[in-house]
N, C-alpha and C positions, 0 to 999 in steps of 0.2 A: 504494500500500500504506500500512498504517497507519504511524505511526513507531514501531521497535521500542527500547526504553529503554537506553541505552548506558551505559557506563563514563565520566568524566571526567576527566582534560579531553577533548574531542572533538578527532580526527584526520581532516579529510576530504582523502581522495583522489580528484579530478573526473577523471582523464583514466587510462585504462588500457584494456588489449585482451588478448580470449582468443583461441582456434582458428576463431571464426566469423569474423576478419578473420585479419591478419598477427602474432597472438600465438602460444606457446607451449602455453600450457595451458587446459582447457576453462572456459568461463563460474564451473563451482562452484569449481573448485581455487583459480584468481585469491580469490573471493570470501573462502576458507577461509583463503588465504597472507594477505588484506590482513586477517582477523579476527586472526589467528595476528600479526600486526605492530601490534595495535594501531589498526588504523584504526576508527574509530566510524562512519564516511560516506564510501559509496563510488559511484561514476558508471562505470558498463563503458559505455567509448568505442567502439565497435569500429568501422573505416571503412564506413562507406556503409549498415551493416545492425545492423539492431536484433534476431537471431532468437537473438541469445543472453542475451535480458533473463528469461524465463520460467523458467530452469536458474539463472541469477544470483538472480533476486527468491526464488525456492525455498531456495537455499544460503543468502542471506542472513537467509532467518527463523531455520534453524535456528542461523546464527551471532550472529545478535544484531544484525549490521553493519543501517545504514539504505540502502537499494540507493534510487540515485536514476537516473531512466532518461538514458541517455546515448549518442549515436552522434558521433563525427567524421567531417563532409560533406568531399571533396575538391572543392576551386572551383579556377577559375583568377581572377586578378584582371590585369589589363596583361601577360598571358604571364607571369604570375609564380605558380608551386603553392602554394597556400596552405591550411590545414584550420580550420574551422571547426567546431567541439565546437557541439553543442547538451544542451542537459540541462533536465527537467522536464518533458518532452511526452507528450503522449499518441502511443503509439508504434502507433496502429491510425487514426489521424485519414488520411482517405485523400488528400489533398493530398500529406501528406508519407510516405505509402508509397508515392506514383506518382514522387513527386520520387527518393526512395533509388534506385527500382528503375530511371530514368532514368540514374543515376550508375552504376553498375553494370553496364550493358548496355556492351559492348566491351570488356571486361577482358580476354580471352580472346583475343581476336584480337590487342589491341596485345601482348598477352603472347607469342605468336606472331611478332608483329614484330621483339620482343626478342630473341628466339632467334635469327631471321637475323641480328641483327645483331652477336652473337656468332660464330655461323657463320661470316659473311662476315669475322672479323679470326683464324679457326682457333680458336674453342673451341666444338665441334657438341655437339646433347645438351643448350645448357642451359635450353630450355624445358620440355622433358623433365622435367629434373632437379628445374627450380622447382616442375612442377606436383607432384611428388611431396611436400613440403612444406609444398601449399594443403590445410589439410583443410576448405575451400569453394572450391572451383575458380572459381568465379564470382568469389570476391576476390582473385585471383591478384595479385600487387605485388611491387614492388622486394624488398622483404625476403624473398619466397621465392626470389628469383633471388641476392639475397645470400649466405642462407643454403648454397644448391647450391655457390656460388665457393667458397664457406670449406671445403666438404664434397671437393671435387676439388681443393684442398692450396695453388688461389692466392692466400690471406688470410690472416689469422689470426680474422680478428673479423668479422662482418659490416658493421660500422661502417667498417672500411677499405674496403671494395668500394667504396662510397661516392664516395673521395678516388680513385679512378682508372673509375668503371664508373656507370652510370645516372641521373647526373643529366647537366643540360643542357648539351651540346660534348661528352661523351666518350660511349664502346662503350656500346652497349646503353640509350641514351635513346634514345624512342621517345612523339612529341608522342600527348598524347590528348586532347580534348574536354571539359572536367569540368564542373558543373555553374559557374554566375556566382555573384556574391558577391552577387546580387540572390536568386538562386533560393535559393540557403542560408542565407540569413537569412527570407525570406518564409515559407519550407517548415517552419523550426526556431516560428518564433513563430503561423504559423496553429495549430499542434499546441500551443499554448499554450506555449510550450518560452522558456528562454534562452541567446540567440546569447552562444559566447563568441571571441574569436582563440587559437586554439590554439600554444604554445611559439611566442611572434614572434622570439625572437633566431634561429631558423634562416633566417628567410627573408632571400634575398638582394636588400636594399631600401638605398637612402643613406636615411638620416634624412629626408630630405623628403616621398621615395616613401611611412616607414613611417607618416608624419603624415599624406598624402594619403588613403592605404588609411585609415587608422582614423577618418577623418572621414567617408568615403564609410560604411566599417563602421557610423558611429551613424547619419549621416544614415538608413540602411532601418532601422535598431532594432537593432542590433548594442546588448549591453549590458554586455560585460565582455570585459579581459582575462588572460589565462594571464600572473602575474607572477612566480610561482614553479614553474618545473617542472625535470624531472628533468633537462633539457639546458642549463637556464639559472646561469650561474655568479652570485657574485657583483653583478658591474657588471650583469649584463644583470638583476639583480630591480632595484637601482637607478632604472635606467633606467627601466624598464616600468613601476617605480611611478610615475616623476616622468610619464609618459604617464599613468597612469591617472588622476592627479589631474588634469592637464591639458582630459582629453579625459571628466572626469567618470562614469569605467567605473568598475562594480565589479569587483572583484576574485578572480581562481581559484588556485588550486591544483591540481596534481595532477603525478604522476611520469611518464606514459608509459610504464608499464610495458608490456611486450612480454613477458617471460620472465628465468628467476633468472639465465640467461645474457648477454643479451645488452641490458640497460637499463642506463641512468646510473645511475639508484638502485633500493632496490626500493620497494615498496608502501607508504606514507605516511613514507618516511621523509624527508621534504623538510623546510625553514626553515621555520618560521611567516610569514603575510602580513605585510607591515610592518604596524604597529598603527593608523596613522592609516587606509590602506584601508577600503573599505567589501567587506568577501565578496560572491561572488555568492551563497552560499547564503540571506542576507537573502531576497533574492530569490525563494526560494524553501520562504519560512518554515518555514526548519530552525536 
């Protein structure tokens, strides 16, 4: 799309998600909440699929915002989950619509999986529960199985599910296949797009693992990382800066938003990049 002429200073938000993955609210409203906040530049992330850019790029004319295309790929890297954001591609390049719909395919069965595996420790119903939640059954994930916990009084927050339910050694993990850090970097840049590492302080890496990963990262053309997002404190922007310089990446932004409930922050309201960073928007001559 053209670029649409914004307000100053510019606010870009690169990472966020509506109801076509594991967000809250439909492709427009996000668009509307992140104009409503100020944001001048925005990127809907949504996991694995891109069919809520059409509804987004629409909302965005009438809002002013510049809608820049955006999906988060799930890879695994050494058995480690990791996401990788792409943004600027052409989102009908059919390499990378055969690559999405390859990430995609078993969600529903391992989500199945998951339910037994509640089952089997006495809490039946919560596959059930989650899919009621998915408004794309095909993206069925952790956070609609969170949101069900919270909903049947064992949580408070979805975020807590977390620290006792669905990640790796406890109830309700269930391994899947995701796509390799080869396939989501090759799939993001054949579509003319740029690879970024999405929120690295979540991943469970020693400092050596997270320098290994981001050297493998540029060696396929990995070009940027997430130094500022919604889950990243303080030390972890530090950090990731002293990496990005390191490791010669540009630079992202963005919050992760999910919904008014249940994100670190909302919609552009994050730190600015350290100054000396290079943005990935460079990159993407915005």
């Amino acid at each position: 799309m053209s670029p649409v002429p914004v307000s100053s200073p510019a606010n870009f938000d690169f990472h966020c998600h509506s109801t076509v993955s594991d967000g809250l609210l439909p492709p427009a409203q996000v668009v509307h909440r992140a104009a409503g906040l100020g944001v001048s530049h925005l990127a809907l992330t949504d996991h694995d699929d891109v069919d809520g850019l059409p509804e987004a790029r629409e909302a965005a004319l009438e809002a002013g915002v510049v809608l820049v295309n955006g999906v988060e790929i799930s890879i695994e890297w050494e058995e480690c989950p990791i996401h990788v954001v792409g943004l600027g591609f052409d989102p009908l390049h059919p390499g990378f619509v055969a690559g999405l719909a390859s990430v995609r395919g078993g969600r529903v069965e391992r989500a199945r999986r998951m339910g037994e595996s509640f089952a089997a420790i006495g809490i039946p119903g919560v596959f059930e529960g989650a899919m009621r939640y998915a408004g794309n059954p095909l993206l069925i994930s952790r956070a609609h199985f969170a949101r069900y916990l919270v909903e049947i009084g064992l949580f408070k927050e979805p975020r807590n599910v977390f620290e006792h339910y669905l990640v790796p050694g406890k109830p309700g993990y269930v391994e899947h296949r995701w796509a390799s850090l080869a396939d989501a970097v090759g799939w993001i840049r054949a579509a003319g797009g740029v690879a970024v590492v999405a929120h690295p302080g979540r991943y469970r890496m020693s400092g050596g693992e997270m320098r290994r990963f981001l050297g493998d990262f540029k060696d396929l053309g990995g070009a940027a990382l997430e130094v500022v997002c919604g889950s990243h404190n303080a030390d972890h922007v530090l950090h990731f800066a002293r990496l990005a310089r390191q490791f010669e990446f540009h630079a992202s932004r963005g919050s992760d938003f999910h919904g008014p409930e249940e994100s670190y922050v909302d919609l552009g309201r994050l730190a600015p990049l350290p100054e000396d960073l290079k943005p990935v928007w460079r990159l993407l001559d915005l």
